[in-house]
C-alpha angles and dihedrals in degrees: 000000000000082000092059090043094055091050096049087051088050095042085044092051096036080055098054102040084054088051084046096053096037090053088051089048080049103053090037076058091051094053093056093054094049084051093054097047088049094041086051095048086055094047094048093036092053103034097041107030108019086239110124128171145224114221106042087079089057107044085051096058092048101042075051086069103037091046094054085039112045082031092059084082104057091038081054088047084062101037082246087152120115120265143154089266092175093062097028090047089063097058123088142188126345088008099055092050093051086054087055100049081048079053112039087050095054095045090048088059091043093054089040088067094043093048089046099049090039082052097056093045095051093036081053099048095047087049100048094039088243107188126181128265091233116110090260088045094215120195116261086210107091101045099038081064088059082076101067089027092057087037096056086045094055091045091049090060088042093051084050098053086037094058092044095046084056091046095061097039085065094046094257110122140328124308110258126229130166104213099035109025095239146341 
């Protein structure tokens, strides 16, 4: 029974963190499609009727860096990184799972630098008011903080392949990943 009730927690959490990753896929999808309509209106508004703006430019720059950020989490939650395919798709099993702990620990101190620094630079630009140069003067703010947001999101799936590839090295469960369901 206690058995049952471990692999419905991990199904249930396995579940959510897939909704999770699909719905920041989903929003990173969303960005683009907001780019395009203001990089058309700018087309069409400077080509056609000599009436450019100044904000579509931007928007588009900043919704650039929200979209890679906030989308790292969903391209982790398919395994769409790059990676020598033609020498890590030959490896099976526990060794594969040991090359991916390697892997998943140097990628988590990687990101930690990236969601630290990313940290400092947003944290910076809320407190001193930045704003863009651009002619809105947006703030840089909100979507410097899409740096360490989409950063915590990519180590937490990391935490979690890292714990279930440790697990299966020590005998305990299945290997996780999140493309493929396993080794």
């Amino acid at each position: 029974m206690n058995i049952d009730i471990k692999q419905e927690h991990r199904n249930r959490s396995r579940r959510i963190i897939n909704w999770f990753c699909e719905s920041t896929g989903l929003i990173a999808g969303g960005f683009v499609i907001i780019m395009m309509l203001a990089l058309i209106r700018e087309v069409i508004g400077r080509y056609f009727f000599n009436s450019p703006t100044e904000w579509s430019v931007d928007l588009s720059e900043f919704l650039m860096v929200a979209m890679v950020y906030i989308g790292t989490a969903y391209t982790t939650s398919i395994d769409g990184h790059v990676r020598a395919d033609f020498i890590y798709g030959q490896i099976k099993g526990k060794r594969k799972a040991y090359l991916d702990i390697f892997i998943d620990l140097a990628s988590i101190f990687y990101v930690s630098i990236i969601f630290w620094e990313g940290w400092l630079l947003a944290k910076e630009s809320f407190i001193s008011g930045e704003v863009s140069s651009g002619g809105v003067r947006w703030p840089l703010f909100p979507f410097q903080f899409m740096v360490p947001i989409g950063a915590a999101m990519v180590i937490l799936l990391l935490i979690v392949r890292l714990v279930h590839n440790i697990r299966f090295v020590l005998g305990k469960g299945d290997a996780y990943s999140f493309a493929k369901g396993g080794h």
